[in-house]
MIMI-50192 format. One record per residue (C-alpha): residue number from 1; z, x, y. Coordinates in pm, 1 decimal. Layout:
<rec i="NUM" up="Z" east="X" north="Y"/>
...
END
This chain:
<rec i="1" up="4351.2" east="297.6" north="-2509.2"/>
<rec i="2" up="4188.2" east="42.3" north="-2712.5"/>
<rec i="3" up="4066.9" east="-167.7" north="-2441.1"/>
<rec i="4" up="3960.6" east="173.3" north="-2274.8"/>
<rec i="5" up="3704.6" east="262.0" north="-2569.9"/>
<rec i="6" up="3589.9" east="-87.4" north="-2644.0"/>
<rec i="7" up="3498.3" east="-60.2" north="-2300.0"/>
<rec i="8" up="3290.4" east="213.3" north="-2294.3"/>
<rec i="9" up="3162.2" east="140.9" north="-2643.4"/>
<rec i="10" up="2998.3" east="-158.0" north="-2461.5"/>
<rec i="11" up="2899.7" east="70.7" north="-2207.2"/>
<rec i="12" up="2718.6" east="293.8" north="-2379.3"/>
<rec i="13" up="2525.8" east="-3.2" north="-2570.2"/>
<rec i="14" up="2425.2" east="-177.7" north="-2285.7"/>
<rec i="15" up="2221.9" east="203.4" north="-2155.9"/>
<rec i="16" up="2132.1" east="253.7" north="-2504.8"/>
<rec i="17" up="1955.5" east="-113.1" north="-2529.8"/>
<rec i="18" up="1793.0" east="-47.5" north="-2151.4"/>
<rec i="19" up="1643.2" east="281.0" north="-2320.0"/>
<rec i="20" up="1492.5" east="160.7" north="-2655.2"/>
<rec i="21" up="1432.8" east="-212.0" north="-2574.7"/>
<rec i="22" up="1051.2" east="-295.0" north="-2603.8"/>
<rec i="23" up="874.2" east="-375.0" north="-2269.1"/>
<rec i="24" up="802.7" east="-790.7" north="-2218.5"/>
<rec i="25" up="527.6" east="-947.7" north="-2020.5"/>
<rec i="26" up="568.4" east="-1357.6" north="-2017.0"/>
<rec i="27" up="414.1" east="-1625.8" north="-1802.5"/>
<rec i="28" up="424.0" east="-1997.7" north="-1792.9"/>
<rec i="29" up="262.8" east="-2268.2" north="-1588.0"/>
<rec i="30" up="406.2" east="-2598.6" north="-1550.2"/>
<rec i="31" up="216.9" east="-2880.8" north="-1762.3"/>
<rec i="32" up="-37.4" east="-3042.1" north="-1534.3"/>
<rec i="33" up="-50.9" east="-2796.3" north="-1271.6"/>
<rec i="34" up="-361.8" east="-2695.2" north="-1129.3"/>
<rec i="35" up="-349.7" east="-2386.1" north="-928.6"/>
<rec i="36" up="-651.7" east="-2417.7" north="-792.3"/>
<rec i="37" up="-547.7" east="-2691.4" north="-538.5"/>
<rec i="38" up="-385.8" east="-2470.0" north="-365.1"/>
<rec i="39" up="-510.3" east="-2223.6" north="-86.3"/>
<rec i="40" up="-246.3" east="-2074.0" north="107.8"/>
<rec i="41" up="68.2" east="-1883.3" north="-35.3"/>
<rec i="42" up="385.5" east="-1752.4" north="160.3"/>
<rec i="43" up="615.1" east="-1477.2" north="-1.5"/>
<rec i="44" up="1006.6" east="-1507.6" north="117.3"/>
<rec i="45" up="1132.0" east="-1192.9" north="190.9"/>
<rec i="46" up="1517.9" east="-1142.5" north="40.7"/>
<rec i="47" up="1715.6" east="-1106.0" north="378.2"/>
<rec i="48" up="1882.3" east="-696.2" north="214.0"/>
<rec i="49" up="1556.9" east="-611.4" north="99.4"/>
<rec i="50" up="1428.5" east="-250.1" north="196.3"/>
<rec i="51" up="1192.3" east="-202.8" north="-93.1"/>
<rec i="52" up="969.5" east="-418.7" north="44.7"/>
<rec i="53" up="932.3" east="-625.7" north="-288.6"/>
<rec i="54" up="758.4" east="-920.1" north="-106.7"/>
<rec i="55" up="539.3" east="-665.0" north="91.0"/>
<rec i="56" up="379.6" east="-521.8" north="-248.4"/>
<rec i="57" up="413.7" east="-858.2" north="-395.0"/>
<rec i="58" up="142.1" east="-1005.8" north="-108.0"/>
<rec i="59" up="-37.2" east="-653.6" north="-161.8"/>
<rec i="60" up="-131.0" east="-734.6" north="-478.9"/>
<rec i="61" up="-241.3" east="-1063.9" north="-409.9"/>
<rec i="62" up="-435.0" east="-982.8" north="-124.6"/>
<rec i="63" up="-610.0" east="-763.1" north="-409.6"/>
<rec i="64" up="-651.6" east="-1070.5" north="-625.6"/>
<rec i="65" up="-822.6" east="-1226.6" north="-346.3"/>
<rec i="66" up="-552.1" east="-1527.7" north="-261.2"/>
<rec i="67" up="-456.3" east="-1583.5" north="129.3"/>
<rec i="68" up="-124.7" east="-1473.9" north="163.1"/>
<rec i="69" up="144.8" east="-1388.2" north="368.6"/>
<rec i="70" up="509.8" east="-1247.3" north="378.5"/>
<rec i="71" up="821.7" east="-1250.9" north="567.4"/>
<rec i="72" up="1168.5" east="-1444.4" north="604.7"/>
<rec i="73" up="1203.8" east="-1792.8" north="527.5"/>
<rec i="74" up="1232.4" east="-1885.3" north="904.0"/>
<rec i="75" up="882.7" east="-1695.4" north="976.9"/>
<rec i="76" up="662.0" east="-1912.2" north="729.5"/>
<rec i="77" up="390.8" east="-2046.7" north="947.7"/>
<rec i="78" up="308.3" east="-2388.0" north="907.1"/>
<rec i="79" up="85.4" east="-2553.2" north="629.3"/>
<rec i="80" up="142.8" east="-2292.6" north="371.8"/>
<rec i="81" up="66.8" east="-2475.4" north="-15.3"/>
<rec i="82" up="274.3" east="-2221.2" north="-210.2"/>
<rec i="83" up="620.5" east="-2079.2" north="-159.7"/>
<rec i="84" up="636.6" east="-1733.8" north="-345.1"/>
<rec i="85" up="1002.8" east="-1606.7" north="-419.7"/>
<rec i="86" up="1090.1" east="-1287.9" north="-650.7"/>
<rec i="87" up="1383.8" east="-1148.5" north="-810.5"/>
<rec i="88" up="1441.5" east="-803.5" north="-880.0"/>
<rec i="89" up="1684.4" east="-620.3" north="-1094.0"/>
<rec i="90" up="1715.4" east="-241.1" north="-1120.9"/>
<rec i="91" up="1849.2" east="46.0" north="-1311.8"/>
<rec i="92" up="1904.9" east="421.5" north="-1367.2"/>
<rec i="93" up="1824.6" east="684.9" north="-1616.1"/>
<rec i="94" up="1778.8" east="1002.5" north="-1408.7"/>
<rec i="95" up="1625.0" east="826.6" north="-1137.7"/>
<rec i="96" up="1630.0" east="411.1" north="-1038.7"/>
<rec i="97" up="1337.1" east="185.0" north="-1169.8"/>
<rec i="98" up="1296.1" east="-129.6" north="-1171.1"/>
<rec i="99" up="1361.9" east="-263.8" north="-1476.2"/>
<rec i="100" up="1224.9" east="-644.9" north="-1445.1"/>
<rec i="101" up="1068.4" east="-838.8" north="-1169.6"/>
<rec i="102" up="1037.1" east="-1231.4" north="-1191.4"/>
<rec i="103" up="792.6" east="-1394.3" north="-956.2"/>
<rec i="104" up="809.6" east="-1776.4" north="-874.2"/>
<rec i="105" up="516.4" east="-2026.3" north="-719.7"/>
<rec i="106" up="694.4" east="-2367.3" north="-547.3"/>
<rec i="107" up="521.5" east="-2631.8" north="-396.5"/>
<rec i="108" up="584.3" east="-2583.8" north="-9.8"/>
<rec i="109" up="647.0" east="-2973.6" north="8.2"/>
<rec i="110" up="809.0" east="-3046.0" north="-303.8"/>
<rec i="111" up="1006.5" east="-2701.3" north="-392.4"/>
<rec i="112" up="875.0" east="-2861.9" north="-789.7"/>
<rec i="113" up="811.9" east="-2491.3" north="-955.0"/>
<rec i="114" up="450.4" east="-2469.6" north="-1055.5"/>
<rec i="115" up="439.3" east="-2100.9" north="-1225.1"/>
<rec i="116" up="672.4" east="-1845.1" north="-1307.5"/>
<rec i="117" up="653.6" east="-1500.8" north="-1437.8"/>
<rec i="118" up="817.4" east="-1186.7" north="-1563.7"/>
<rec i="119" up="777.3" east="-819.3" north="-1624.6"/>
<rec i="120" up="1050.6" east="-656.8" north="-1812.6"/>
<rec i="121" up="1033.3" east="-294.7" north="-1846.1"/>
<rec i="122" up="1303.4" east="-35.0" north="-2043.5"/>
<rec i="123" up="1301.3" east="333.9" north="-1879.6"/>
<rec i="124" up="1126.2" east="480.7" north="-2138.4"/>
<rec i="125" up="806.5" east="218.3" north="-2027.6"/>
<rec i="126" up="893.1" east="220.1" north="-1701.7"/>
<rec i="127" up="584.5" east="112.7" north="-1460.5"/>
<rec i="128" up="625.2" east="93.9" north="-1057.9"/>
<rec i="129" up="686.0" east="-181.0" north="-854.3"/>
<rec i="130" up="324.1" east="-223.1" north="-794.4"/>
<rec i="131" up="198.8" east="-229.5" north="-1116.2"/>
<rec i="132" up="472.1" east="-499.0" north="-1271.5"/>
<rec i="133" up="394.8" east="-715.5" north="-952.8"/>
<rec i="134" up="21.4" east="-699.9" north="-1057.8"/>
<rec i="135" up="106.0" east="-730.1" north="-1388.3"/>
<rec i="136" up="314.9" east="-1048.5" north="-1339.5"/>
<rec i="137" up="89.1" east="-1223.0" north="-1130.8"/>
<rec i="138" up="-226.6" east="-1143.1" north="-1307.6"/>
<rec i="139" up="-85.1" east="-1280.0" north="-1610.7"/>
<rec i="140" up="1.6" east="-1604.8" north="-1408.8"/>
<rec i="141" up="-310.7" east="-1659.8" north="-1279.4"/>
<rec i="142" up="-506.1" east="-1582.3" north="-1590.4"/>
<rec i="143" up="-283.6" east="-1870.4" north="-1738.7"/>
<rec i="144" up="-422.9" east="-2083.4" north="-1420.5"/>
<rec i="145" up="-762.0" east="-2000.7" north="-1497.9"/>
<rec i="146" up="-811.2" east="-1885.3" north="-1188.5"/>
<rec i="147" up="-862.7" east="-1493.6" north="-1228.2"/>
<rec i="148" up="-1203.7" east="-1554.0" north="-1202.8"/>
<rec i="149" up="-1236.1" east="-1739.5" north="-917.5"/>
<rec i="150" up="-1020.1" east="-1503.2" north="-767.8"/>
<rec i="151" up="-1257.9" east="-1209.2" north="-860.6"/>
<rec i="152" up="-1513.9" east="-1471.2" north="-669.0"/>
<rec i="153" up="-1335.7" east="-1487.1" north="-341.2"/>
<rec i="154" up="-1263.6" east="-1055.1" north="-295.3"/>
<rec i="155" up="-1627.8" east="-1018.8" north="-421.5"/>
<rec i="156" up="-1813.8" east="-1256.6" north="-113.0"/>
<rec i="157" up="-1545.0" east="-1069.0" north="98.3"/>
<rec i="158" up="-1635.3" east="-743.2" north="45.2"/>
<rec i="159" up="-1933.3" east="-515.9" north="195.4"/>
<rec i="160" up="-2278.1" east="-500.2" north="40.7"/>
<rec i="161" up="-2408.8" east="-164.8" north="-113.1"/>
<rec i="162" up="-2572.1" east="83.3" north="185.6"/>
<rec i="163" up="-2833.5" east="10.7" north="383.7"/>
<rec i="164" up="-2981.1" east="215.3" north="681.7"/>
<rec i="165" up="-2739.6" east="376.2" north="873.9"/>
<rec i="166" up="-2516.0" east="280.7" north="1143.7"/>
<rec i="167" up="-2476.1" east="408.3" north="1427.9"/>
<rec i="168" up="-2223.0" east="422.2" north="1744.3"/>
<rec i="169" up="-1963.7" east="276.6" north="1585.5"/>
<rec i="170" up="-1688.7" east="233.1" north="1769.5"/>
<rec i="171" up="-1341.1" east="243.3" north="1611.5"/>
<rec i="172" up="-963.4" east="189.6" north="1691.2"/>
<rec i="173" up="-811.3" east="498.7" north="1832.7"/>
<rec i="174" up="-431.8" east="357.8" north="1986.2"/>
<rec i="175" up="-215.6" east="340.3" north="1744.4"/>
<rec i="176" up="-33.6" east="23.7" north="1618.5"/>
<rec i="177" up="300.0" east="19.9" north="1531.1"/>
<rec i="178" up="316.5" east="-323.5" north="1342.9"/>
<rec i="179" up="2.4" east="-278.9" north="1163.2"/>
<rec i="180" up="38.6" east="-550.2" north="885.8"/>
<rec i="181" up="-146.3" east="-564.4" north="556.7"/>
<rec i="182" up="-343.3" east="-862.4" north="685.9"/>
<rec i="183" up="-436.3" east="-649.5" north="962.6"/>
<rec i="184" up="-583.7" east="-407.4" north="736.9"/>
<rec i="185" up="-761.6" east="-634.9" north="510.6"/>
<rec i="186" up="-964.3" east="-748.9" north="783.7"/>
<rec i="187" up="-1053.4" east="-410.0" north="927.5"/>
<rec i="188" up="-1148.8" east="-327.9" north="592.1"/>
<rec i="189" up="-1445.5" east="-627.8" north="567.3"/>
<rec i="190" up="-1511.1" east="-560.9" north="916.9"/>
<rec i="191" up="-1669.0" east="-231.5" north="891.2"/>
<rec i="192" up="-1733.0" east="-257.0" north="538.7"/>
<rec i="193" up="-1482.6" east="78.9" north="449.1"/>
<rec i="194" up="-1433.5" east="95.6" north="49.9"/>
<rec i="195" up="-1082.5" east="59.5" north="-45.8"/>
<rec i="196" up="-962.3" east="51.5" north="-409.1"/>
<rec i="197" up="-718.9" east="-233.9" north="-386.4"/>
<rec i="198" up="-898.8" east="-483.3" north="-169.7"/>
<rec i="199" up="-1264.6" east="-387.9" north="-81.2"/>
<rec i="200" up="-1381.9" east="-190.7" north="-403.2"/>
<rec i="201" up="-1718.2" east="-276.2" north="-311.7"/>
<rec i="202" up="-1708.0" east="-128.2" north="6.0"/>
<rec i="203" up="-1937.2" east="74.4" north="140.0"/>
<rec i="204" up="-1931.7" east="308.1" north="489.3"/>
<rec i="205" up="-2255.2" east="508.5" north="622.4"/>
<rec i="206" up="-2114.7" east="837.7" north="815.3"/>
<rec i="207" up="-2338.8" east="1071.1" north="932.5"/>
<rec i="208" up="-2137.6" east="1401.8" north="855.6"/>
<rec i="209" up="-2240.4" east="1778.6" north="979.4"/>
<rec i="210" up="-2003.7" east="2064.0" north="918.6"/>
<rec i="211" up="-2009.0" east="2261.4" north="1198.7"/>
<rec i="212" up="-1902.7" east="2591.8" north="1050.4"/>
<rec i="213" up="-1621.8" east="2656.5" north="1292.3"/>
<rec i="214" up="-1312.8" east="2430.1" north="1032.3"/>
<rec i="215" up="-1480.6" east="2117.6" north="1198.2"/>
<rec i="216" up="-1680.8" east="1817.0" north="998.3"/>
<rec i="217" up="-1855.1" east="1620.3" north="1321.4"/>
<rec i="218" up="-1958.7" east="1228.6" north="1236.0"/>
<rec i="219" up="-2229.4" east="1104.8" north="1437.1"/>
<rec i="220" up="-2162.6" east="764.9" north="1319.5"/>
<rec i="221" up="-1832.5" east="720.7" north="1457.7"/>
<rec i="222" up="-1785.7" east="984.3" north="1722.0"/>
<rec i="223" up="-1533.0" east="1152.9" north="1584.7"/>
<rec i="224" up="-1495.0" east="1527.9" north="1529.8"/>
<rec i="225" up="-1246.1" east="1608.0" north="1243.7"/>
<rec i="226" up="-1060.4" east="1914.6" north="1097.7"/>
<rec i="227" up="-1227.8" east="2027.3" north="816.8"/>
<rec i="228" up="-964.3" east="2101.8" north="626.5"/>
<rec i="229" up="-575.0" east="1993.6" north="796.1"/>
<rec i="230" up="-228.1" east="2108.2" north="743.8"/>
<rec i="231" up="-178.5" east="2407.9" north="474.3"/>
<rec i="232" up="92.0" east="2168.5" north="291.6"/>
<rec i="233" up="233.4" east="1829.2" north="316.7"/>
<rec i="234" up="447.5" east="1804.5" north="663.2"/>
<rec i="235" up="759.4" east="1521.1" north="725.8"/>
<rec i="236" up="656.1" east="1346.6" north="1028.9"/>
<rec i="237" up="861.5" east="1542.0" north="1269.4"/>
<rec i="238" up="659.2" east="1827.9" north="1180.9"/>
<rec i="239" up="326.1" east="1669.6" north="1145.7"/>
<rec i="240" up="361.7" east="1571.0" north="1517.0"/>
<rec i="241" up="440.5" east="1937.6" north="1594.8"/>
<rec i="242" up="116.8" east="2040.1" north="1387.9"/>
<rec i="243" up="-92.6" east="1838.6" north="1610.1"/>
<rec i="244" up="61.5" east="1981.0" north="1934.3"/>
<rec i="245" up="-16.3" east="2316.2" north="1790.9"/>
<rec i="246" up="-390.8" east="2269.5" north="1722.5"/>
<rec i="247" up="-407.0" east="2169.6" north="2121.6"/>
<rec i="248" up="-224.2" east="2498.1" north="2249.2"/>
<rec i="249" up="-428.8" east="2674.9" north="2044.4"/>
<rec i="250" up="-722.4" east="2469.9" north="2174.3"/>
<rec i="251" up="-856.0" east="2491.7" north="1812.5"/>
<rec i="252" up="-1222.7" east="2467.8" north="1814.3"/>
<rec i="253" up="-1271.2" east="2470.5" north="2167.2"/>
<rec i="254" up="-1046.5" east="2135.1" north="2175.9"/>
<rec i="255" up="-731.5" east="2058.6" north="2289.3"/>
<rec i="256" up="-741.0" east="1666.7" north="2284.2"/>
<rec i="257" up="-665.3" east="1673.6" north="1885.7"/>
<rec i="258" up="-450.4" east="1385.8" north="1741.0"/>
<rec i="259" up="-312.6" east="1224.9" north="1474.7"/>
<rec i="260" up="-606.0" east="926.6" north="1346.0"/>
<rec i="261" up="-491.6" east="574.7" north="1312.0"/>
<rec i="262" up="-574.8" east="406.1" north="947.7"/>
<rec i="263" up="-897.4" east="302.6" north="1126.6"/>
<rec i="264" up="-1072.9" east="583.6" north="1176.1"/>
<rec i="265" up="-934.9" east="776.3" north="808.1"/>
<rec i="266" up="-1042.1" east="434.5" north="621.3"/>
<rec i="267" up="-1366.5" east="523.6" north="738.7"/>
<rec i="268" up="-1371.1" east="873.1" north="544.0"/>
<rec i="269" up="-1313.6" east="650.9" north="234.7"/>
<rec i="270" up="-1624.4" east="731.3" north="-9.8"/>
<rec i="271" up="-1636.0" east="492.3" north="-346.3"/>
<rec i="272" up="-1733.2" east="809.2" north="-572.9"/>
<rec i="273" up="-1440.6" east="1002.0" north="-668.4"/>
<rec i="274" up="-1556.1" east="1332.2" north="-580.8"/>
<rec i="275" up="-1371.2" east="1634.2" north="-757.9"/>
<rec i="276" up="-1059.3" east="1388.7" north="-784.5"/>
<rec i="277" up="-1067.2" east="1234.4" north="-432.7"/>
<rec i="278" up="-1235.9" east="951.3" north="-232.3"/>
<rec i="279" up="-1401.9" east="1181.4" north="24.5"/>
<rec i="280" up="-1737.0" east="1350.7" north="90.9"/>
<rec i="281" up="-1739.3" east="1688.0" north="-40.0"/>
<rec i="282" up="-1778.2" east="1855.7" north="311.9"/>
<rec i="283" up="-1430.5" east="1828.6" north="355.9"/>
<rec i="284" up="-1172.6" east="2010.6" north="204.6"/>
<rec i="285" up="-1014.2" east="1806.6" north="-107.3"/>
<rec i="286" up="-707.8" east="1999.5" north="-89.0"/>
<rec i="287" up="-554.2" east="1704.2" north="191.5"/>
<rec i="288" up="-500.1" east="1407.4" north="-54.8"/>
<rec i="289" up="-293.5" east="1153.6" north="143.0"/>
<rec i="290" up="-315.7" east="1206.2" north="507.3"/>
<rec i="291" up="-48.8" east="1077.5" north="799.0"/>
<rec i="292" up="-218.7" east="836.0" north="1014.2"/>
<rec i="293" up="-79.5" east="714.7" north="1403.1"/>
<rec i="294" up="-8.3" east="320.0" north="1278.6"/>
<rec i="295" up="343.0" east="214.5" north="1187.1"/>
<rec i="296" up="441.6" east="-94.7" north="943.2"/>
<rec i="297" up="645.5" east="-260.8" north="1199.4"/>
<rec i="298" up="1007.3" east="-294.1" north="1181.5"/>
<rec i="299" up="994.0" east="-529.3" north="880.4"/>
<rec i="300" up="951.2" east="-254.6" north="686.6"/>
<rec i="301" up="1194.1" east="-27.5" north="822.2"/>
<rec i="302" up="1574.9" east="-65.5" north="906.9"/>
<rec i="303" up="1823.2" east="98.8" north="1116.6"/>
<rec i="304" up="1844.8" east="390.4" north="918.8"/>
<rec i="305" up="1476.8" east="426.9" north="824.7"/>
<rec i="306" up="1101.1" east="489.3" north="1017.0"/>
<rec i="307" up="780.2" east="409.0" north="843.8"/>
<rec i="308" up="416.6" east="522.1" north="877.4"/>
<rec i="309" up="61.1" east="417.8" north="728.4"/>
<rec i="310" up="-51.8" east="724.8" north="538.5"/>
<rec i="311" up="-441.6" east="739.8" north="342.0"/>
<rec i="312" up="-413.4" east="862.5" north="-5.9"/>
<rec i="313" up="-788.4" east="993.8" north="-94.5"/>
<rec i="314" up="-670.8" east="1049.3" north="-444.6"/>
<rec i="315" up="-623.6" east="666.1" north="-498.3"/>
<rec i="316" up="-851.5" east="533.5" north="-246.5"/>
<rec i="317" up="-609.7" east="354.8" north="-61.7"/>
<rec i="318" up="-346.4" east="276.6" north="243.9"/>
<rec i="319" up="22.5" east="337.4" north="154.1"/>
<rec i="320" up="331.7" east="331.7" north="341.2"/>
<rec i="321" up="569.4" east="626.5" north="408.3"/>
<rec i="322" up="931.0" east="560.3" north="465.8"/>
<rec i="323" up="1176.8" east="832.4" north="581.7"/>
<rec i="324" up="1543.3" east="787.4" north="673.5"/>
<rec i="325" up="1608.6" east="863.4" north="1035.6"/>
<rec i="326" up="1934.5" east="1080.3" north="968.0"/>
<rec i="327" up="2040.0" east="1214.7" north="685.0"/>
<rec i="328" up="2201.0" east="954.0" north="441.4"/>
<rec i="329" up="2435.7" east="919.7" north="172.3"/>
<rec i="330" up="2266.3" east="1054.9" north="-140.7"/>
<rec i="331" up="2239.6" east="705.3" north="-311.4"/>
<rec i="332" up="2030.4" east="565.2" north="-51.6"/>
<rec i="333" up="1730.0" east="824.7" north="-128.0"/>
<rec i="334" up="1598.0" east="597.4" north="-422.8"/>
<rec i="335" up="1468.9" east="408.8" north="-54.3"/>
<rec i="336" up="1250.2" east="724.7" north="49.4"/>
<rec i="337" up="851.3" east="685.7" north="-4.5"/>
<rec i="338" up="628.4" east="943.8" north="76.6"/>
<rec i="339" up="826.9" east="1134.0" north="335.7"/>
<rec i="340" up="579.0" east="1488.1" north="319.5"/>
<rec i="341" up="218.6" east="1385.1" north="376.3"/>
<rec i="342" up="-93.4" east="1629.3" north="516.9"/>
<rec i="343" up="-222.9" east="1611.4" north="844.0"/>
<rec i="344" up="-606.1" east="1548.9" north="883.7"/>
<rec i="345" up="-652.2" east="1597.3" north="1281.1"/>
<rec i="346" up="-938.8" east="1408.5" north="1487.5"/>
<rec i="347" up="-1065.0" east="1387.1" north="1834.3"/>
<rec i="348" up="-1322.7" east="1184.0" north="1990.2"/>
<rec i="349" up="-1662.8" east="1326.4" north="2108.0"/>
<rec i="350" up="-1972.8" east="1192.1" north="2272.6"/>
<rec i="351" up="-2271.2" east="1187.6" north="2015.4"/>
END
């Protein structure tokens, strides 16, 4: 009985101390290390992982401007500088958060550590997994000296402020179903889209009429779009069904609608945030993150789980969706992100 109480005396201290302990931020690089040396950084993916930890790990420094890339171990391409490895540790208090994340740079020849960092976070200052991977690595490389140059590199990458305006642009309409973060990053600087995390300077000309009839046409690109979308966010099943409805309705006079890829809702992007979304005002502000065709590839997903690229207007940015695909075991839903998104329909049209 003893044993039994000590027990859960211990217990209860350990959840009490993950409740009231005071958030920690701590970074170190290795004497006589210069960062800047280095150009090109891989980030090993932990073999069980279905967070995608390493994914939102090269996210953010993609955002900070450094050449990156992710996967397993035996998919690091060759001549990378800088291994990148993480370890994450989680915990519950009505829901799972993370509760710290340490992030590692190695020497890809030596394996001699050259930086380390850590975010430690209690529930009650809990922070996503995004923002304690930025936190962590913006703290290293401020160490490094290097967030400036870093600011350097994404600014001479990104898009100029508007000029004159474009015209027939062409843009992706198949879908892609490994559409990696890489890809997006250049598609991004190619047409110059604004994007919060990587091209905030961004800037995209469209040529928008509304054509009264719950259509917005864009003479830039082509591409006639619903005005508004879906009355409410949809799963994806059911997003796929709203689309097939538009067509046997032949809404507008059109029955070719279909879901966009990332492409062509990237380019509805605006910089201003207009009554509390990244999109011009003719359209309807009500659809805040939008489905599009592209899938993350099957590094992001599992056996039990799809994924989708999705456009949040509210943040100005791509996100992924991840949905199981069967019902699981209540545990597993801390694994679910974004599953209910709106549906934003295009179809193409001559100019």
């Amino acid at each position: 009985m003893c044993r039994n109480r000590a027990i859960a005396f211990l217990i209860i201290n350990v959840i009490v101390f993950s409740l009231t302990a005071c958030a920690e931020l701590s970074s170190r690089i290795t004497p006589n290390t210069d960062l800047k040396q280095y150009e090109t950084y891989f980030v090993v993916r932990h073999v069980k992982d279905i967070r995608l930890i390493d994914e939102i790990i090269r996210d953010e420094m993609i955002r900070l401007g450094l050449k990156v890339q992710s996967g397993t171990i035996g998919q690091k391409p060759p001549g990378i500088d800088v291994i990148v490895t993480y370890e994450d540790r989680w915990a519950w208090d009505m829901t799972t958060y993370m509760l710290s994340l340490t992030i590692d740079f190695r020497d890809a020849r030596s394996n001699v550590l050259l930086a380390t960092g850590q975010s430690y976070r209690p529930s009650l200052e809990r922070k996503s997994p995004q923002e304690m991977a930025r936190e962590v690595l913006e703290s290293i490389l401020k160490k490094a000296n290097i967030s400036q140059d870093a600011a350097v590199i994404s600014k001479t990458m990104t898009a100029g402020p508007k000029e004159a305006a474009i015209t027939d642009v062409s843009l992706r309409e198949k879908p892609i179903d490994k559409l990696t973060a890489n890809d997006i990053n250049d598609m991004l600087l190619k047409y110059g889209f604004f994007e919060a995390s990587i091209n905030s300077s961004g800037s995209f000309h469209n040529t928008l009429v509304d054509n009264n009839d719950g259509t917005v046409r864009d003479s830039t690109t082509g591409l006639l779009w619903q005005k508004s979308g879906s009355s409410k966010p949809l799963n994806h099943s059911n997003s796929i069904k709203y689309i097939k409805s538009l067509n046997a309705k032949s809404f507008a006079g059109y029955s070719d609608w279909r879901m966009p890829t990332l492409e062509e809702l990237a380019s509805l992007l605006e910089k201003d945030n207009m009554d509390g979304v990244h999109i011009d005002s003719v359209f309807d502000n009500k659809q805040v993150r939008c489905w599009s065709a592209d899938g993350p590839g099957t590094s992001e997903t599992s056996s039990n789980f799809n994924g989708a690229w999705v456009l949040d207007y509210t943040y100005g940015k791509a996100r992924k969706a991840i949905w199981p695909k069967r019902k699981l075991s209540a545990w597993m839903d801390m694994y679910i992100v974004l599953p209910d998104n709106y549906v934003k329909a295009v179809c193409s049209v001559n100019n």
